[in-house]
C-alpha positions as CSV (number, residue, x, y, z in Angstrom):
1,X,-139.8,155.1,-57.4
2,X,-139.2,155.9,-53.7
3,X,-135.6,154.9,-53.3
4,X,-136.0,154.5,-49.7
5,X,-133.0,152.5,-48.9
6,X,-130.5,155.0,-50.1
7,X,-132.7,157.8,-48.7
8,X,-132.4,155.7,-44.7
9,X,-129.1,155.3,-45.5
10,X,-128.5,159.3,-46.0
11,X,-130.4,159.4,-42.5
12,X,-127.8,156.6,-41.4
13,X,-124.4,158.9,-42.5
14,X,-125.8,162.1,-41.4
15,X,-126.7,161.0,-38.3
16,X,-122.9,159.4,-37.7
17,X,-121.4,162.4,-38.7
18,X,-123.7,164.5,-36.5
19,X,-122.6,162.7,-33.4
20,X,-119.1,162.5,-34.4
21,X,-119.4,166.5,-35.4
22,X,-120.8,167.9,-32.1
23,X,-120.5,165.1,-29.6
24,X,-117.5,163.4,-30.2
25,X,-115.1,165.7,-31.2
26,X,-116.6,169.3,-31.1
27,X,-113.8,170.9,-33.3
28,X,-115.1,174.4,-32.3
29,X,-114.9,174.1,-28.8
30,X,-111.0,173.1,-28.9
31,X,-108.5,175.4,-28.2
32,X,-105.6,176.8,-29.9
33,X,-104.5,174.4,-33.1
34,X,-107.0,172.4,-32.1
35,X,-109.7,175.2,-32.7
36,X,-111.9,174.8,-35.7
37,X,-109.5,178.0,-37.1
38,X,-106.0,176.3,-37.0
39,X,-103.2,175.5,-39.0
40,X,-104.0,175.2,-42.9
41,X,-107.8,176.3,-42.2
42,X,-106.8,179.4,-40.6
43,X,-104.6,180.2,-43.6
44,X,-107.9,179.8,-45.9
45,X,-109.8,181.6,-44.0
46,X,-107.2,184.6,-43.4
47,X,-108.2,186.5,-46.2
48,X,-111.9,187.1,-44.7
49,X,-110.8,188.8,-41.6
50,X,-107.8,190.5,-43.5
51,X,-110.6,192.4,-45.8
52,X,-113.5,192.9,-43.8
53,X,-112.6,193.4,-40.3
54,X,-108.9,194.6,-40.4
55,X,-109.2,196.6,-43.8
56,X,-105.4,195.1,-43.8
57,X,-104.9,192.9,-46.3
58,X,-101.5,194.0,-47.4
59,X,-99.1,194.5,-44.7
60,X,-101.1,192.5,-42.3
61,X,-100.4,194.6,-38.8
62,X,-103.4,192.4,-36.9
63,X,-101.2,189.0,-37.5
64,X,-99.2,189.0,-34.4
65,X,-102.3,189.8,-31.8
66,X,-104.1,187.2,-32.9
67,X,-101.5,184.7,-33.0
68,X,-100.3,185.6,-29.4
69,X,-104.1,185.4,-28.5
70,X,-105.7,182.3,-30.7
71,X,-102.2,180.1,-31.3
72,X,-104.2,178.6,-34.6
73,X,-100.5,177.6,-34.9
74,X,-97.8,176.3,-32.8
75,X,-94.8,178.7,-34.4
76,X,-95.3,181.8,-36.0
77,X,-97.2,183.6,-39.0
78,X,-97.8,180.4,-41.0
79,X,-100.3,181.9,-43.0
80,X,-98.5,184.1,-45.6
81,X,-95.2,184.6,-47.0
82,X,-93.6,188.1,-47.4
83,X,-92.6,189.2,-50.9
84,X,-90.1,191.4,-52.3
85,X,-92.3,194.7,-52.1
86,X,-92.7,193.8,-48.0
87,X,-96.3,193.1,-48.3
88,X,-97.5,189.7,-47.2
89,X,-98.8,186.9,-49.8
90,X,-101.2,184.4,-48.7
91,X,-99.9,181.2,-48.9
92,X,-103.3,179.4,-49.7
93,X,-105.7,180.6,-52.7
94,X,-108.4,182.1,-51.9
95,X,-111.3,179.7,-53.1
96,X,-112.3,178.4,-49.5
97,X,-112.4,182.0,-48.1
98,X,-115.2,182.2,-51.0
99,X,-116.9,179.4,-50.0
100,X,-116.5,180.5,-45.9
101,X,-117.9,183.5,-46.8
102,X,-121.7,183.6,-45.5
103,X,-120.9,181.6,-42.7
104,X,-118.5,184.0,-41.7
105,X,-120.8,187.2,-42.5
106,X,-123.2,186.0,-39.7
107,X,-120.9,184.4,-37.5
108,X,-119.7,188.2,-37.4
109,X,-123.0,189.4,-36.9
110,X,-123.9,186.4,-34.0
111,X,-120.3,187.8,-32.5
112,X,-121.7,191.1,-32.1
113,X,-125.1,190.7,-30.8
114,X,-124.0,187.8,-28.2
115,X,-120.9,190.0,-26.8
116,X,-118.0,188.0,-28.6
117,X,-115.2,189.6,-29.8
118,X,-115.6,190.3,-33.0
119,X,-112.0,189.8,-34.1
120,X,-112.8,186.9,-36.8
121,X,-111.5,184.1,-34.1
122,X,-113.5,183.8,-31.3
123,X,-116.1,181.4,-30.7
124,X,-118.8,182.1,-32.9
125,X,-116.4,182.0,-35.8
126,X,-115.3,178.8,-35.0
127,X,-118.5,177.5,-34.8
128,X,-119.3,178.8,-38.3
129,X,-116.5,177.3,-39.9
130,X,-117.6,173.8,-38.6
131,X,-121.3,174.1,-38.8
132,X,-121.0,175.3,-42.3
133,X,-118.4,172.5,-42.7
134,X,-120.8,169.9,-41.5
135,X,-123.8,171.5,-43.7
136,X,-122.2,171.7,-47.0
137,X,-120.6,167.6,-46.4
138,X,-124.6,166.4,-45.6
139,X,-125.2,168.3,-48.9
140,X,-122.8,167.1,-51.3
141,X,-123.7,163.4,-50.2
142,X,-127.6,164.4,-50.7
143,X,-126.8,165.2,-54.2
144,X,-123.9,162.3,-54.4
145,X,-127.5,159.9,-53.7
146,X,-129.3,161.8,-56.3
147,X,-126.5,161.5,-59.1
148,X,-126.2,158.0,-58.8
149,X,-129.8,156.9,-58.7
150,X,-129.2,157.6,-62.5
151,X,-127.0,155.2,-63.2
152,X,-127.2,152.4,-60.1
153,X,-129.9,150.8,-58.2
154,X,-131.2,152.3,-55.0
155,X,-129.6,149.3,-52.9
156,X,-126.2,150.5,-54.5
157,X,-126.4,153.9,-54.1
158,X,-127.1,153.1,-50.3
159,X,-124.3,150.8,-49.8
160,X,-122.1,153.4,-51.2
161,X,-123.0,156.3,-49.5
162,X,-122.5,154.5,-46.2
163,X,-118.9,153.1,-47.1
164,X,-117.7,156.1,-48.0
165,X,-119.1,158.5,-45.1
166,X,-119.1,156.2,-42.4
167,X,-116.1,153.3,-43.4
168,X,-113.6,156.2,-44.7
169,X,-111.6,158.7,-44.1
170,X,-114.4,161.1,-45.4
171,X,-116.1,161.0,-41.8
172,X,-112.8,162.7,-40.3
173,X,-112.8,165.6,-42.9
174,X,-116.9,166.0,-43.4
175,X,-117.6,165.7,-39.1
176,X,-114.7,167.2,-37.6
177,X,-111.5,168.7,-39.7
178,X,-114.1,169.8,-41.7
179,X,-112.8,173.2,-42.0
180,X,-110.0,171.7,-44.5
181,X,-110.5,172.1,-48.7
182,X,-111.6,168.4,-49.2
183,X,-115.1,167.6,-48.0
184,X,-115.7,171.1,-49.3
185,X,-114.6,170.2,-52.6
186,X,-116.2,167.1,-52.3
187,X,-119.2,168.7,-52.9
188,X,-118.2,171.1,-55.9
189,X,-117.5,167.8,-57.7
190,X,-120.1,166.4,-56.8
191,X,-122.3,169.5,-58.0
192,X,-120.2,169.7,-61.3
193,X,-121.0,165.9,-61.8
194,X,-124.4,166.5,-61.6
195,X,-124.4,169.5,-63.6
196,X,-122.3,167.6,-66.2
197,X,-125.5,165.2,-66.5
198,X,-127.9,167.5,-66.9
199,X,-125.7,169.4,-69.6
200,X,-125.8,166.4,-71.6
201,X,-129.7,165.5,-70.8
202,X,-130.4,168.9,-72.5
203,X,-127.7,170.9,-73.7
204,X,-129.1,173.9,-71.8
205,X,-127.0,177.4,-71.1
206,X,-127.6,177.4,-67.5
207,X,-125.7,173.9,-66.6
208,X,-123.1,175.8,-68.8
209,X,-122.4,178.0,-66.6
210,X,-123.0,176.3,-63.4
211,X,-120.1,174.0,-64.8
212,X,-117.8,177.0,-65.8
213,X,-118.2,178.6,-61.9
214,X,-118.0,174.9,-60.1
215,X,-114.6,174.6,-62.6
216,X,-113.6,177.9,-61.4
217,X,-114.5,177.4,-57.1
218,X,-112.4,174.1,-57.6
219,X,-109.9,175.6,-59.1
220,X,-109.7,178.6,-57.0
221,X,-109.6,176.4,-53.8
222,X,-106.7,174.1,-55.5
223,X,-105.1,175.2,-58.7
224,X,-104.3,171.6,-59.6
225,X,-108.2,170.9,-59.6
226,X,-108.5,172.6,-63.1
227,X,-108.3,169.3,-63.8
228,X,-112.4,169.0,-63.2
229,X,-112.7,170.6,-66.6
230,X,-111.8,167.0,-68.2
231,X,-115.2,165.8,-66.4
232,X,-117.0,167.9,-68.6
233,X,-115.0,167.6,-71.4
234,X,-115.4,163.5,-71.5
235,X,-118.6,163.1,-70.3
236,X,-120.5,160.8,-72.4
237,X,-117.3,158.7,-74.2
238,X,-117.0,155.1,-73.4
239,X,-113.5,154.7,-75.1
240,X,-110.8,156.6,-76.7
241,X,-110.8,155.7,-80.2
242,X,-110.7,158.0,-83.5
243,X,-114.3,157.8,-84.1
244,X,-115.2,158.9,-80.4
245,X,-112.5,161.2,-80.7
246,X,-114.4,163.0,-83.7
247,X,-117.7,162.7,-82.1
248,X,-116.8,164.4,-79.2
249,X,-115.2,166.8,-80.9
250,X,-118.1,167.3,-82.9
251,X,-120.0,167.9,-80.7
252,X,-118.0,170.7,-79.1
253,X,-118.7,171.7,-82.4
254,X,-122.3,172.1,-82.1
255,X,-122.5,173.5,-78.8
256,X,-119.4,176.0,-79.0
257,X,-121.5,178.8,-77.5
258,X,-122.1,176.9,-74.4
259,X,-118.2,175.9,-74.4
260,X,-117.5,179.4,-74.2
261,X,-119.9,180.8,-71.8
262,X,-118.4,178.5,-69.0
263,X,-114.8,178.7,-70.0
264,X,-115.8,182.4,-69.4
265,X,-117.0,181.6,-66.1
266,X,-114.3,179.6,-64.7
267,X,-111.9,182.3,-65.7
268,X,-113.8,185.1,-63.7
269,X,-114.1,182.5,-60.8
270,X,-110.2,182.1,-61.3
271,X,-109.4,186.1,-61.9
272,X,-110.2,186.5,-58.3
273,X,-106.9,185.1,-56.9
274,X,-105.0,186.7,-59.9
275,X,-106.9,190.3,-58.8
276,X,-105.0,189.8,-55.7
277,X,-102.3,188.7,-56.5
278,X,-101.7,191.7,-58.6
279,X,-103.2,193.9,-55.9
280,X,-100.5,192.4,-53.2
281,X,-97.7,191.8,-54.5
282,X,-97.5,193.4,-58.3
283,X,-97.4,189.7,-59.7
284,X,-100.0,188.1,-61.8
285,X,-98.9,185.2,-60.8
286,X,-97.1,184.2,-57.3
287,X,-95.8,181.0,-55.9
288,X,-96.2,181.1,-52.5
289,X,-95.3,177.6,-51.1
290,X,-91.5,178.4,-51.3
291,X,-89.8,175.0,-51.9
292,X,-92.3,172.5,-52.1
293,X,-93.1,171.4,-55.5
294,X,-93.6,168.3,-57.4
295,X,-91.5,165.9,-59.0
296,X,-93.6,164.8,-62.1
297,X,-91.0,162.3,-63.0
298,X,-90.6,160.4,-59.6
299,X,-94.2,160.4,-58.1
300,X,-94.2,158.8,-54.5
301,X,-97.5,156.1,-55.6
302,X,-95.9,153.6,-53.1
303,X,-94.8,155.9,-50.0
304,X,-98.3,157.8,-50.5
305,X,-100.3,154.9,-51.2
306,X,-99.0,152.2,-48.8
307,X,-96.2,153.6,-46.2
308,X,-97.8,153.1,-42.6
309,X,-96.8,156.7,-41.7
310,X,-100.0,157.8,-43.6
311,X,-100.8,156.1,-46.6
312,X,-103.6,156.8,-48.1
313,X,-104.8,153.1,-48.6
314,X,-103.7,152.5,-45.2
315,X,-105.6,154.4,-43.1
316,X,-108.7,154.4,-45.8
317,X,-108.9,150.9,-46.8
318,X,-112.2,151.1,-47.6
319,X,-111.2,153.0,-51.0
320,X,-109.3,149.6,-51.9
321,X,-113.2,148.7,-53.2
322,X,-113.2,151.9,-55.9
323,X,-109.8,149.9,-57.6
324,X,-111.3,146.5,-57.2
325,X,-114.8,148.4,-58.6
326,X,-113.4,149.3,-61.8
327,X,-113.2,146.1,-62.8
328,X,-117.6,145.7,-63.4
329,X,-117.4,149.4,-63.9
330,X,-115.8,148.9,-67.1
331,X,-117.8,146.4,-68.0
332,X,-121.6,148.4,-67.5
333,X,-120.4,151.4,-66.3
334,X,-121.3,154.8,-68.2
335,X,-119.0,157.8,-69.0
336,X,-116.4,155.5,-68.4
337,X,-113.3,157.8,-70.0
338,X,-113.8,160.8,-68.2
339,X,-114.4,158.7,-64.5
340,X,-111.0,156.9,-65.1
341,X,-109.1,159.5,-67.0
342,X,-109.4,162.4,-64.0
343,X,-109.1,159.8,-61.5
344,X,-105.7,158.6,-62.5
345,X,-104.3,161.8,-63.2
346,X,-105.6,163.2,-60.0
347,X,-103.7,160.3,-58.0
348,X,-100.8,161.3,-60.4
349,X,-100.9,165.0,-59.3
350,X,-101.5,164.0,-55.5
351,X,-98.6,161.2,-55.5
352,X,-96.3,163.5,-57.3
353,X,-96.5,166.2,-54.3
354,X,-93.2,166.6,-52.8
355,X,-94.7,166.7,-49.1
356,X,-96.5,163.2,-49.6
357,X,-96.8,162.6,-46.0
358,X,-99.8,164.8,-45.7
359,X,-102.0,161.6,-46.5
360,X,-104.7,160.1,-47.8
361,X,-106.8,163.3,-47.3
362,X,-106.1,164.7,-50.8
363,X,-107.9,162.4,-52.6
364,X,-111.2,163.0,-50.7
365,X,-112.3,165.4,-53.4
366,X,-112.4,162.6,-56.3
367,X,-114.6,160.4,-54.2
368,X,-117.7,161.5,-55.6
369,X,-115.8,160.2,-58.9
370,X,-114.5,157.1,-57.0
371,X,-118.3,156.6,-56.1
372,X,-119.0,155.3,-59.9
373,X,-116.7,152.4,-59.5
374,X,-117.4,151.9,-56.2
375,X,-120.8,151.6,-56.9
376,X,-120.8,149.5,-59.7
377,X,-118.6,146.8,-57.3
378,X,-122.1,147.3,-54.7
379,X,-124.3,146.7,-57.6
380,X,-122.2,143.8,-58.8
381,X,-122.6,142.7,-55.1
382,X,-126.3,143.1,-54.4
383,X,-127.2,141.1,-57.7
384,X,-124.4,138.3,-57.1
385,X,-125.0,137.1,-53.5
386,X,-122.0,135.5,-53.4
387,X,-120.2,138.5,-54.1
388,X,-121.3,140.0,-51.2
389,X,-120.4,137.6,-49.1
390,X,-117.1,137.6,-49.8
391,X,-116.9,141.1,-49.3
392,X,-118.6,141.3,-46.3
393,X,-116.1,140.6,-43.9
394,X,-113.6,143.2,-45.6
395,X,-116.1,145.9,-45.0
396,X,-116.8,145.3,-41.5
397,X,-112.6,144.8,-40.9
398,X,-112.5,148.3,-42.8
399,X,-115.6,150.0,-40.6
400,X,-114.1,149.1,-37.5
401,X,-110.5,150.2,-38.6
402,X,-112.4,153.5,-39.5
403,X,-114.1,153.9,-35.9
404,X,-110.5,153.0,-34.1
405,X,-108.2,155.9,-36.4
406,X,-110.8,158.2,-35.8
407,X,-111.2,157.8,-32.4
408,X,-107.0,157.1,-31.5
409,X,-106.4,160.6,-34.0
410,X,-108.0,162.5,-31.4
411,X,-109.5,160.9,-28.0
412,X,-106.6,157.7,-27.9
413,X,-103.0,157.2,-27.5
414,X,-102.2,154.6,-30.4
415,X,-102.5,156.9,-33.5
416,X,-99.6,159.1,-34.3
417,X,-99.7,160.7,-37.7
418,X,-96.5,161.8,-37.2
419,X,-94.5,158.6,-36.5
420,X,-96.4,155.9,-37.0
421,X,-94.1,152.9,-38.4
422,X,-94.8,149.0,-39.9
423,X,-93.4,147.8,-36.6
424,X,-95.8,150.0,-34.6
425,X,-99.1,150.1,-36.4
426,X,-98.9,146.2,-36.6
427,X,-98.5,146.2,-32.6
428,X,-101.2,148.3,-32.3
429,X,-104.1,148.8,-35.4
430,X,-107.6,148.0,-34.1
431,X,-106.1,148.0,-30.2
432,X,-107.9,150.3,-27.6
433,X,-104.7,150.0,-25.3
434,X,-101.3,148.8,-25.3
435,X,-98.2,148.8,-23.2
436,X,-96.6,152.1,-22.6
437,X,-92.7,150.8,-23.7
438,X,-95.1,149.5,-26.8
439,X,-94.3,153.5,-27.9
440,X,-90.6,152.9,-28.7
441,X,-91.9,151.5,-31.6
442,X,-92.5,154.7,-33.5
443,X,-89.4,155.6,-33.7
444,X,-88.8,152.3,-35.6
445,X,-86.8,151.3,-32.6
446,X,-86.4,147.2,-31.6
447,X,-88.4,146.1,-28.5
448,X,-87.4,142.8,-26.6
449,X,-90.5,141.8,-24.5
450,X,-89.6,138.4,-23.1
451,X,-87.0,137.4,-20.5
452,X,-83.3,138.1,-20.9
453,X,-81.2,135.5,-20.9
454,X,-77.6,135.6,-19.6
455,X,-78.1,139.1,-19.3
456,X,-73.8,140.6,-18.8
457,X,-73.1,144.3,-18.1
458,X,-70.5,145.4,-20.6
459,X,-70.5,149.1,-20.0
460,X,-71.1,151.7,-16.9
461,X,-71.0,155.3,-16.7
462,X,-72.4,156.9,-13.5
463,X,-70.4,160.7,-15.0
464,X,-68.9,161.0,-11.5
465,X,-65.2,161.8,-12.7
466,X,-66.6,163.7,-15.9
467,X,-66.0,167.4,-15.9
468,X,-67.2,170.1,-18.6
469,X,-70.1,172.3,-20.0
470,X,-71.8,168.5,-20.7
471,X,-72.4,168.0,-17.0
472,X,-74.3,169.7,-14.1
473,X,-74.0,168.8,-10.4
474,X,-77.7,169.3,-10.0
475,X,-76.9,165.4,-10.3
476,X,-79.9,162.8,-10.4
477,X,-77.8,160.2,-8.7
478,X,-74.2,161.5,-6.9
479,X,-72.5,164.5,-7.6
480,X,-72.7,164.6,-11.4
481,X,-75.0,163.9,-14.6
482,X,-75.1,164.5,-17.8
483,X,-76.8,167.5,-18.9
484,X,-78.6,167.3,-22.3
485,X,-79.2,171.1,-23.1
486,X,-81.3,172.8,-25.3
487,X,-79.5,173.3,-29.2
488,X,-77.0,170.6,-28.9
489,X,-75.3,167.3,-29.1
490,X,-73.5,165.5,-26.2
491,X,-70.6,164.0,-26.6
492,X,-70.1,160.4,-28.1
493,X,-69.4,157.3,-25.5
494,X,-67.6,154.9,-27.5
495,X,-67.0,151.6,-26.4
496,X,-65.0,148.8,-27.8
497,X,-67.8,146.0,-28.2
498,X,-68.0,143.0,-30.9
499,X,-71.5,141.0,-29.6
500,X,-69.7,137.7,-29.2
501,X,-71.9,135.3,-28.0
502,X,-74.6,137.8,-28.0
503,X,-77.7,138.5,-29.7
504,X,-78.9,141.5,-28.1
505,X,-78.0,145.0,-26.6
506,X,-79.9,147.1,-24.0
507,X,-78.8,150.1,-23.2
508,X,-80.2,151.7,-19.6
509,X,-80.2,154.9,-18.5
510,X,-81.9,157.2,-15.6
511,X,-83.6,160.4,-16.7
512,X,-85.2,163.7,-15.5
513,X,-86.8,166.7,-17.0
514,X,-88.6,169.4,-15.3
515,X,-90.7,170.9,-18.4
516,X,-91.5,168.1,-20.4
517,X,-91.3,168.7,-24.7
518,X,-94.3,167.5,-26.1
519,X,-93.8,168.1,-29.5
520,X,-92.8,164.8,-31.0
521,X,-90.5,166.6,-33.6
522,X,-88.8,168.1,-31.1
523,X,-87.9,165.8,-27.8
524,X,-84.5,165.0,-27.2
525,X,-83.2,161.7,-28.3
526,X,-81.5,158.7,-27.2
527,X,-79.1,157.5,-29.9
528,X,-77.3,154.1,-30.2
529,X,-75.3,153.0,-33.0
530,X,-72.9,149.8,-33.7
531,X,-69.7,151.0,-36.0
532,X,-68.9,149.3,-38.3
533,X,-65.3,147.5,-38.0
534,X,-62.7,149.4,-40.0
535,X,-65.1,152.0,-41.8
536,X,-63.9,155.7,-41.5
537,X,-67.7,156.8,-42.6
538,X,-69.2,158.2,-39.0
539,X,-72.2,158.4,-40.8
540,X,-72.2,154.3,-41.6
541,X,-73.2,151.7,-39.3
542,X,-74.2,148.4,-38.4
543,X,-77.1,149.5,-36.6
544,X,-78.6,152.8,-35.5
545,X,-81.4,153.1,-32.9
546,X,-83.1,156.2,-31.5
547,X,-86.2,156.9,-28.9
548,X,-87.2,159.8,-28.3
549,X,-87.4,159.9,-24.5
550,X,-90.3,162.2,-23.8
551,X,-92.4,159.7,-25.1
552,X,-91.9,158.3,-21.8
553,X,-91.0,160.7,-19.2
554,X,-93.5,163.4,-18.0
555,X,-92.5,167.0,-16.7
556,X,-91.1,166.3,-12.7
557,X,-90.6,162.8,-13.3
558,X,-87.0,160.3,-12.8
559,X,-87.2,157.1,-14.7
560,X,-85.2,154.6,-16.0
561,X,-85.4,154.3,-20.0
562,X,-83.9,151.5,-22.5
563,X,-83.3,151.1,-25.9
564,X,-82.9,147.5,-27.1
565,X,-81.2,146.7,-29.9
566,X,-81.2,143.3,-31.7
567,X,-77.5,142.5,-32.7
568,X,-77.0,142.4,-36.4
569,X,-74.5,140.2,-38.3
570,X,-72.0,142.5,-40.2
571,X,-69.3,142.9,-38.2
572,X,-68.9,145.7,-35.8
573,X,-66.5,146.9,-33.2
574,X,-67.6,149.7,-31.5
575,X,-71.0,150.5,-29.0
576,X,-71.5,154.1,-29.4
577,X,-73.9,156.4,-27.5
578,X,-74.8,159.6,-27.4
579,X,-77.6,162.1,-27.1
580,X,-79.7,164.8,-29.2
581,X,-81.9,168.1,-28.0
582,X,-81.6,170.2,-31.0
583,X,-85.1,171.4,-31.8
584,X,-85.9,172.1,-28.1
585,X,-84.8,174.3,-25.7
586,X,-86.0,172.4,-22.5
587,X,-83.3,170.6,-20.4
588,X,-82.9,166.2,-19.8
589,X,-81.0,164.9,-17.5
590,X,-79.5,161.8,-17.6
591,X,-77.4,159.4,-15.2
592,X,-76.3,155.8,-14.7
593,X,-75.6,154.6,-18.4
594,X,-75.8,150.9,-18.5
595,X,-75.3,148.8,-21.4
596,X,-75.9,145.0,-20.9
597,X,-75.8,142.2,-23.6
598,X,-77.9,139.5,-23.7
599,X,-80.0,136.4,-25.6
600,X,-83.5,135.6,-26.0
């Protein structure tokens, strides 16, 4: 059978992420944390130039030269935490550095013989980590094709290689952050799904083992992904009653040898980060992400599943087929209790991550196992028309929605993983532009766009007859402003205000910074707040609105700025304003505060 369709389809994917890879958004070529190296990757890869160009793999004396030369982060030594015997820990396990390995051997030797530095950072490495990035993703979906040609038809198999690399969020981490654990991982499932097959086809020693060192890499690379042994270990069981219990068991039984031989392997795979641990720090074992943990009791499925600051389901719709999917799966599908089972305690695990927020891009390593349902909802599709056509316009809705995160993450203005909000992405999903006061919005922030009606000034401070550390005379407007310095909070402008007759607020004011902050995290804010009549409790209000004013002033420039607020109906008796620069260290000016009430 030629299986054509699925084989054109590869073609199709490959050729997306190629372009996407190395024309859209060369990773390699990007500077600083934008560099292929950067931020988590470079703490994966750390351990390769720590051992075999530094010979420094303890104390780490290189760190600060190539931070002050590469910036792979935007603070400081990210990578590794000091312990109690002064030596530095990784913070990341060491299974990518494993799997960066040959890559990085002859990136070092390209470095040398082209005139590069050879300092494990400069441009041939960066290159290598991306290329091999790129290669191994094209791999893994090679051999995600060739796995489920056993078990769906060759017009399924296509349709779901093509959702998943070009209509998620699988493009973004295969074609360009490729450097991060999950298209990498992607592929050692998809290898130990394959492998899992075969052991079962024959019951031979070498898919053993291949199983035992795939368990291993996964786990090496993420410790909570020693939850790929359950693939092997339910393979073949289509439900979980007493008499498949006892089969499977049995058959453990039988093949006991085997068992051992890759339980051995995964634990000499695994030994490697315990080796150094012990090496490093004295400790077996080390925890090295200080307080971030998991909270098994209260996992965050809605925040990570569905909040529009990154959930996962959000910004991959697409994977909303693998949940609709199980429904035909578990009607026809095959090895049904070991799909499900690590499936749902992998979203589990991921949900129950204190740091949530990181997104949808943990779950890319189960969608090889997402595939199976997924698939079975293509093959449902392709042999009920109907089906299809229902589903049709979903997938193109999702494609597109695919093409504009990817693009706005990197090249655009709209995307912010940082802050987007419901209010915002609703404004602005499957835009290519939008107003530039449109940006208040992500900091969840009211925006009045029409025209104010009976628009009265209530309140007026040009800082004139203020005096203080608060103020400078290197004045905007006048002789005096208000000087919003780095570290702290101004003082509080109360006014006595009640909203009769009103049903919004907008509060003006003229603003000026030299060096503009451009980290979101960090700009200084605009804060207004509505006190609530008679309550004591500063930290209780009415209302409470902040914009963070860089997102509209540039370095040199004097604007005018507003904040709207829509008037709520609790009572309230007091306008308060005030301003915050606590994270940053460069200066805003502000003059003229104007507060004006008005209707719509």
């Amino acid at each position: 059978m030629n299986n054509n369709l699925s084989r054109y389809a590869w073609f199709l994917c490959v050729a997306v992420m190629c372009y996407t890879s190395f024309v859209f958004y060369p990773r390699w070529k990007q500077p600083d944390s934008e560099a292929a190296i950067s931020w988590d990757v470079s703490g994966y890869y750390w351990y390769l130039p720590s051992l075999f160009i530094y010979k420094d793999i303890k104390q780490q004396g290189f760190k600060d030269s190539i931070i002050a030369k590469y910036h792979p982060t935007n603070a400081d030594f990210q990578q590794a935490i000091k312990v109690d015997n002064g030596n530095y820990v990784m913070k990341y396990s060491s299974g990518m550095a494993v799997m960066y390995l040959p890559f990085f051997a002859v990136a070092h030797l390209a470095a040398g013989m082209m005139g590069y530095p050879q300092d494990g950072f400069s441009l041939p490495y960066q290159l290598a980590v991306q290329l091999g990035g790129f290669l191994v993703a094209i791999l893994g979906l090679w051999y995600l094709r060739k796995l489920l040609l056993y078990y769906y038809s060759d017009a399924a198999v296509a349709i779901t290689l093509f959702l998943l690399a070009a209509g998620s969020n699988y493009l973004e981490y295969a074609a360009i952050d490729n450097g991060m654990s999950h298209s990498w991982l992607f592929t050692v499932y998809v290898f130990l799904l394959l492998n899992t097959h075969y052991f079962y086809q024959s019951f031979k020693t070498k898919y053993a083992i291949r199983i035992g060192l795939l368990v291993g890499l996964a786990t090496l690379t993420r410790f909570t992904d020693i939850i790929s042994l359950l693939i092997p270990m339910l393979w073949g069981m289509e439900s979980i009653g007493p008499a498949q219990m006892r089969k499977q068991l049995a058959l453990y039984a039988r093949h006991f040898r085997s068992l051992g031989i890759a339980v051995l392997c995964a634990f000499l795979v695994v030994s490697i980060q315990l080796l150094y641990w012990k090496y490093v720090s004295g400790h077996w074992l080390v925890y090295s992400y200080g307080d971030q943990g998991f909270s098994f009791r209260h996992p965050n499925f809605r925040p990570y599943t569905f909040s529009f600051r990154s959930g996962w389901l959000i910004y991959a719709p697409m994977l909303i087929f693998a949940f609709i999917g199980i429904i035909p799966f578990l009607r026809n599908g095959k090895n049904k209790v070991a799909i499900l089972a690590f499936f749902f305690l992998n979203y589990y695990i991921v949900c129950s991550w204190d740091v949530w927020i990181y997104g949808g891009r943990a779950m890319i390593q189960s969608y090889p196992v997402l595939a199976f349902p997924l698939a079975a909802l293509a093959q449902a599709s392709v042999s009920r028309k109907w089906l299809g056509w229902i589903l049709m316009p979903f997938v193109l809705v999702f494609l597109y929605m695919n093409v504009w995160i990817t693009y706005h993450y990197h090249k655009g203005k709209l995307y912010d993983p940082d802050f987007m909000t419901n209010r915002y992405f609703w404004r602005v999903a499957g835009k290519w532009s939008a107003p530039d006061g449109t940006v208040v919005l992500r900091d969840n922030t009211d925006l009045f766009e029409g025209t104010p009606k009976n628009m009265r000034l209530i309140y007026q401070n040009d800082f004139e007859k203020d005096t203080g550390t608060f103020y400078t005379t290197k004045a905007i407007n006048g002789n005096r402003s208000l000087l919003i310095k780095g570290g702290q909070l101004t003082p509080v402008l109360s006014i006595p205000f009640t909203g009769k007759d009103m049903q919004w607020i907008r509060v003006t004011g003229t603003f000026h910074c030299d060096d503009r902050e451009g980290e979101g995290w960090n700009m200084a804010q605009f804060i207004v707040k509505l006190k609530v009549a008679g309550e004591t409790d500063t930290n209780k209000s009415a209302r409470y609105n902040m914009l963070r004013v860089q997102r509209l002033l540039n370095a040199g420039e004097t604007k005018d700025i507003s904040l709207d607020m829509k008037l709520p109906k609790e009572h309230y008796d007091t306008l308060q304003i005030w301003f915050k620069n606590v994270l940053s260290n460069k200066e805003v000016t502000v003059d003229d505060i104007r507060a004006y009430g008005f209707n719509e």
